[in-house]
N, CA, C and O atoms as a Tinker XYZ file with bonds, in Angstrom:
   232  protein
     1  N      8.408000   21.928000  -19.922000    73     2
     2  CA     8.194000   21.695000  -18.510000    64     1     3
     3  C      8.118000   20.192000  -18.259000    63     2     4     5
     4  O      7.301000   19.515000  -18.883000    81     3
     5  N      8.851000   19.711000  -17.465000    73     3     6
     6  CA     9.095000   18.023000  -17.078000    64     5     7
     7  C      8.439000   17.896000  -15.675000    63     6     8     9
     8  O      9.005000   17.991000  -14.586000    81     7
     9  N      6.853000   17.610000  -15.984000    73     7    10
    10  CA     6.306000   17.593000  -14.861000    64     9    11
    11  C      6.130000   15.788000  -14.431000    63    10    12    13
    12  O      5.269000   15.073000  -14.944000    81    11
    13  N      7.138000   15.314000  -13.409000    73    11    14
    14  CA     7.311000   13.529000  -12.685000    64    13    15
    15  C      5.738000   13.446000  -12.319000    63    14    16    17
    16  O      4.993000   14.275000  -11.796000    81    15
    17  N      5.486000   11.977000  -12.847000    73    15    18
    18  CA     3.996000   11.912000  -12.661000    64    17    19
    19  C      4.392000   10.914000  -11.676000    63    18    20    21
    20  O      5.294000   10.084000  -11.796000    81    19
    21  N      3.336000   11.157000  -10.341000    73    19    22
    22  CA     3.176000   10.166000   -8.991000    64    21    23
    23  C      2.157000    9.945000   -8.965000    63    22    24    25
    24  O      1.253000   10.461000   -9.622000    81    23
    25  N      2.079000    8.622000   -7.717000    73    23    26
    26  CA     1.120000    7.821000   -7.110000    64    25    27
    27  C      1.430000    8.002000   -6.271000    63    26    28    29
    28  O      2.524000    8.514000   -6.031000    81    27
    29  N      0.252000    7.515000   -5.107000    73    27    30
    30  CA     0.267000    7.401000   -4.012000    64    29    31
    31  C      0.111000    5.681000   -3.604000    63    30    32    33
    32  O     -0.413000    4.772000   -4.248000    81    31
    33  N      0.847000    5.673000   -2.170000    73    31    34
    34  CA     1.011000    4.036000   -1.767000    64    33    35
    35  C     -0.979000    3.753000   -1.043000    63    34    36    37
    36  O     -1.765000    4.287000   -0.261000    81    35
    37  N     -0.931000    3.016000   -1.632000    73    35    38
    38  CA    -2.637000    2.520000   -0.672000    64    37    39
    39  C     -2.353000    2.422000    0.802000    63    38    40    41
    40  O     -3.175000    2.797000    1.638000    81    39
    41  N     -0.934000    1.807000    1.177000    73    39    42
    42  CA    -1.579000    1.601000    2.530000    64    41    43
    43  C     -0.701000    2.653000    3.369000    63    42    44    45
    44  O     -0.989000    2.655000    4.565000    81    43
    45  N     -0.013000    3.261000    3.109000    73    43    46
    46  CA     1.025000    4.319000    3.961000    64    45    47
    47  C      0.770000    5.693000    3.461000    63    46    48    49
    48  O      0.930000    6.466000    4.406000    81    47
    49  N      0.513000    6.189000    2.613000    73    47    50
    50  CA     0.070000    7.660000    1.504000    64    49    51
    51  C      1.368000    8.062000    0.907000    63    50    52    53
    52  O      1.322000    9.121000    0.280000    81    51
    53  N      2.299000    7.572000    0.949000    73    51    54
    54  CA     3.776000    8.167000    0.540000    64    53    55
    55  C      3.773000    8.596000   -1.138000    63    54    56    57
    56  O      3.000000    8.116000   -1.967000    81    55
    57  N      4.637000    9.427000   -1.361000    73    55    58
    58  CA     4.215000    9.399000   -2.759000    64    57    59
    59  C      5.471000    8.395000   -3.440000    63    58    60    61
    60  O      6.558000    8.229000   -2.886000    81    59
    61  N      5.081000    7.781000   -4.735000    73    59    62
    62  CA     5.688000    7.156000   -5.208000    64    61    63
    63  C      5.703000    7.613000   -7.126000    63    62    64    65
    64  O      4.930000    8.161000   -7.912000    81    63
    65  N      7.156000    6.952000   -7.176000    73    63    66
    66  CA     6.946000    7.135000   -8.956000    64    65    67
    67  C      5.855000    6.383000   -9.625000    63    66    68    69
    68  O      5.413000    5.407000   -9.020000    81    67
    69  N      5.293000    6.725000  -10.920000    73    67    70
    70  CA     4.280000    6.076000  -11.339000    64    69    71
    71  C      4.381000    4.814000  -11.362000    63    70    72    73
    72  O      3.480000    4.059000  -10.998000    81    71
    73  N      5.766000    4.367000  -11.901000    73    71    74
    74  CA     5.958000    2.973000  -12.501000    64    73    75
    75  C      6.821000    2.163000  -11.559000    63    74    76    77
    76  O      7.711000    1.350000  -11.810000    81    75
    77  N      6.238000    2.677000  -10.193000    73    75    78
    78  CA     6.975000    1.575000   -8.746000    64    77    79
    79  C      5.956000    0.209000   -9.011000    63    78    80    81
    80  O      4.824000    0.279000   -9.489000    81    79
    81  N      6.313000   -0.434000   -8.789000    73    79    82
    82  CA     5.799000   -1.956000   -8.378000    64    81    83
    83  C      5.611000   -2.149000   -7.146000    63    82    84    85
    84  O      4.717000   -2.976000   -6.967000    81    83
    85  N      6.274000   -1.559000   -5.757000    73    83    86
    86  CA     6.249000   -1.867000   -4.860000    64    85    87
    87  C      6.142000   -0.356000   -4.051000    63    86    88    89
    88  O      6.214000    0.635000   -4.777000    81    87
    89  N      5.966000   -0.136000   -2.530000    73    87    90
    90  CA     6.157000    0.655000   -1.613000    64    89    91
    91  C      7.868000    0.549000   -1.113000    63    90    92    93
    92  O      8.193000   -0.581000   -0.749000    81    91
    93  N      8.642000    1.299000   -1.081000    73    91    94
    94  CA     9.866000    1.186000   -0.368000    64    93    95
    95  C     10.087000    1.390000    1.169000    63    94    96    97
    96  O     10.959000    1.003000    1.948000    81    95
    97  N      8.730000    2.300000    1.327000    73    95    98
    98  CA     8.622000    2.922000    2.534000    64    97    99
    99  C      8.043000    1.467000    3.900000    63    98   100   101
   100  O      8.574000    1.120000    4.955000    81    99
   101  N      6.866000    1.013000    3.242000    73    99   102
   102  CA     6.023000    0.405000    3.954000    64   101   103
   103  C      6.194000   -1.155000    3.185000    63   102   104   105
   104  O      5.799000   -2.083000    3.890000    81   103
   105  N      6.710000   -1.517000    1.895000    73   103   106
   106  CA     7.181000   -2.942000    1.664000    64   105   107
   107  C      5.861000   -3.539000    1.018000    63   106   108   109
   108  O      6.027000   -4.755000    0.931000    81   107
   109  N      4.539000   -3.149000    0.501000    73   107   110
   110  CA     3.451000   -3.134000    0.118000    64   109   111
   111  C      3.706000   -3.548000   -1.201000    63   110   112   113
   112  O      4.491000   -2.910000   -1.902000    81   111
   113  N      3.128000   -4.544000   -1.612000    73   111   114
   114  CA     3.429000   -4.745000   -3.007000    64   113   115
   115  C      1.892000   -3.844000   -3.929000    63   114   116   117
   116  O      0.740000   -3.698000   -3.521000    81   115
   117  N      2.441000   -3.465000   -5.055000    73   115   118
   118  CA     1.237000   -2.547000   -5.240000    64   117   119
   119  C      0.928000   -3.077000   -7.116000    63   118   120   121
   120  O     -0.184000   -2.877000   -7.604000    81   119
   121  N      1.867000   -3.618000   -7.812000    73   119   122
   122  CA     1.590000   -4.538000   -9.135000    64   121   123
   123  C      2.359000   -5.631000   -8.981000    63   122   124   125
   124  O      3.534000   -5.579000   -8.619000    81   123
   125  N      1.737000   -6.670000   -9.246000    73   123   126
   126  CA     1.575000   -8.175000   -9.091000    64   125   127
   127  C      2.624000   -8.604000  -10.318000    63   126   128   129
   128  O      2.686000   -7.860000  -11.296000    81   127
   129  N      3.352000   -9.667000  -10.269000    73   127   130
   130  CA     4.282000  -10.113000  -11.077000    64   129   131
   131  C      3.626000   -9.982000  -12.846000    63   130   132   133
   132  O      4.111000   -9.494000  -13.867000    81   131
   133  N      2.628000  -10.515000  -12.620000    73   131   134
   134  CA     1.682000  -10.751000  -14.304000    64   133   135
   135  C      1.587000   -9.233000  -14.639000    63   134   136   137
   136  O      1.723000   -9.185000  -15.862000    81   135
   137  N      1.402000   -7.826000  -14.109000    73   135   138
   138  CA     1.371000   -6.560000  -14.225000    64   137   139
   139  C     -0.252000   -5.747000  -13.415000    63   138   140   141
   140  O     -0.808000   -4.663000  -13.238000    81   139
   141  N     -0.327000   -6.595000  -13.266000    73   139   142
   142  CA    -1.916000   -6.351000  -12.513000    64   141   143
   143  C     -1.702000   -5.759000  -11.232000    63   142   144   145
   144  O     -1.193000   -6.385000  -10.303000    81   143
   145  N     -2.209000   -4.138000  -11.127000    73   143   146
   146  CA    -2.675000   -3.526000  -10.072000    64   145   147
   147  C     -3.576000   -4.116000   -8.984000    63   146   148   149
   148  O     -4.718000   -4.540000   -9.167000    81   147
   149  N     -2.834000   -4.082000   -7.704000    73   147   150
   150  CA    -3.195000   -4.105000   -6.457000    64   149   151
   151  C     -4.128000   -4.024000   -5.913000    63   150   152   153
   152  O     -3.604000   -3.931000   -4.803000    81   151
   153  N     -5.341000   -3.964000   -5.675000    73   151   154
   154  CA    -6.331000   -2.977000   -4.649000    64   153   155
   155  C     -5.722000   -3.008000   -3.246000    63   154   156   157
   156  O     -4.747000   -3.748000   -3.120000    81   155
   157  N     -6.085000   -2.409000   -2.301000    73   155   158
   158  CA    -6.318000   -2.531000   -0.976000    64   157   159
   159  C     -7.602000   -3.011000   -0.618000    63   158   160   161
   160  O     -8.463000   -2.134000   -0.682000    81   159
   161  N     -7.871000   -3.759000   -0.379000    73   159   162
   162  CA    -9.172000   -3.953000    0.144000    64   161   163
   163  C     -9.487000   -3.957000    2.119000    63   162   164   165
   164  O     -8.631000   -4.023000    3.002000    81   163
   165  N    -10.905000   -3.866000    2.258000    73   163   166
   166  CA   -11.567000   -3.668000    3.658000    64   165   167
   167  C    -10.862000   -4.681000    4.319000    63   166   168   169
   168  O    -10.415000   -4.352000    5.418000    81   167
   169  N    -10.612000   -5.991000    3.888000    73   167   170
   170  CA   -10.765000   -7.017000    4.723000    64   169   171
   171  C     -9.430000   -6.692000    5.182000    63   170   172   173
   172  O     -9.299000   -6.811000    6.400000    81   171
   173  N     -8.203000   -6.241000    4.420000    73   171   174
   174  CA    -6.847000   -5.915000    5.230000    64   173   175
   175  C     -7.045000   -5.164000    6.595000    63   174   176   177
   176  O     -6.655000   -5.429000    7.732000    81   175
   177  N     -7.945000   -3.921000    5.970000    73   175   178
   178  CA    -8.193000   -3.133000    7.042000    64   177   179
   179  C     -8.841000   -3.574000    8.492000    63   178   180   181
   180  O     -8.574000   -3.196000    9.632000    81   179
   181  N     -9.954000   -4.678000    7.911000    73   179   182
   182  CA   -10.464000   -5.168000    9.497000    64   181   183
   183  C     -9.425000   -5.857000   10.128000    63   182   184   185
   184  O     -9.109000   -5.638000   11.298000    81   183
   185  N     -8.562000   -7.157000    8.994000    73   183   186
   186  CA    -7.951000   -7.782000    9.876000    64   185   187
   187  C     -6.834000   -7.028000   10.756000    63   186   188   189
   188  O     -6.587000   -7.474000   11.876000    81   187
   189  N     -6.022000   -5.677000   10.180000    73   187   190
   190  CA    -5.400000   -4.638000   10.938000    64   189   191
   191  C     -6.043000   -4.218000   12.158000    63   190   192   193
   192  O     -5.264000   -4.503000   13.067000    81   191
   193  N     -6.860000   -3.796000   12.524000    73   191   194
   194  CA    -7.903000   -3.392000   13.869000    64   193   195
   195  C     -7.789000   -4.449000   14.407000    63   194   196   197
   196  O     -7.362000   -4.228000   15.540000    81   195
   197  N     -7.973000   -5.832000   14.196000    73   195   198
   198  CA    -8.344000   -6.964000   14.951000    64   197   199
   199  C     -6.976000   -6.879000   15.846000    63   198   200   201
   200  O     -6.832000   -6.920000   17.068000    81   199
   201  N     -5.905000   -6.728000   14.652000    73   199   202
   202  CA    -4.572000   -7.251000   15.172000    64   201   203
   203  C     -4.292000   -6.008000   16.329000    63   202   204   205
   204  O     -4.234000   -6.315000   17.520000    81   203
   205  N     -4.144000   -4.745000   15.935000    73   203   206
   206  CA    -4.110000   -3.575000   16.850000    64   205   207
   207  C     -4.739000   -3.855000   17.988000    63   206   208   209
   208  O     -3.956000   -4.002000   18.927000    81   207
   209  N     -6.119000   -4.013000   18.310000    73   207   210
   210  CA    -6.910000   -4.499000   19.351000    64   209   211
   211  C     -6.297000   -5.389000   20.401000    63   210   212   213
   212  O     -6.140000   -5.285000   21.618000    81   211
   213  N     -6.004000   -6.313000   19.485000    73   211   214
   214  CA    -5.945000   -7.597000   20.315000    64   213   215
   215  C     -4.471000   -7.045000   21.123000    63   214   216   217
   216  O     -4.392000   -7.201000   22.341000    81   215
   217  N     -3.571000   -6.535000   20.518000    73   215   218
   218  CA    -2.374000   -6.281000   20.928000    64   217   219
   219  C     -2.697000   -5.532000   22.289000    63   218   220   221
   220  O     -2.296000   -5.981000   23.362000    81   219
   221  N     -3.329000   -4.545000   22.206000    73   219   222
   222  CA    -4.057000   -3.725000   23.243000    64   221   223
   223  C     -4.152000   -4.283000   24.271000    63   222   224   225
   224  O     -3.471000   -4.103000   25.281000    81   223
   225  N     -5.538000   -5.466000   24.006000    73   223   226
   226  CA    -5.873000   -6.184000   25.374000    64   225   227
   227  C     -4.519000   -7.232000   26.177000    63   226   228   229
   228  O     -4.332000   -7.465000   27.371000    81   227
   229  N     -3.736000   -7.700000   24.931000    73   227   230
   230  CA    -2.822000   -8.363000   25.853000    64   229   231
   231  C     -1.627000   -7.235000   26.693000    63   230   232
   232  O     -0.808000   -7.689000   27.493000    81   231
């Protein structure tokens, strides 16, 4: 049985092959040139709301 092992993208949920480096969907880089995994972190997320918001009010 050839069961494809996936990931998921941090910032879009798409599924991806294990050994993507990047998102194709959303352009997210997800391992860093040296091989080092990504986080997502909060602060993307606030500065996203800020930006959404602000778009809003203008």
């Amino acid at each position: 049985m050839n069961i494809e092992r996936i990931k998921k993208c941090q910032n879009c949920g798409r599924d991806l092959p294990i050994e993507a480096r990047f998102c194709p969907y959303c352009m997210t880089k997800l391992i860093d040139e040296d091989g080092t995994i990504i986080k997502k972190t909060s602060v993307n997320r606030k500065r996203n709301i800020f930006i959404i918001i602000a778009i809003i009010l203008v």
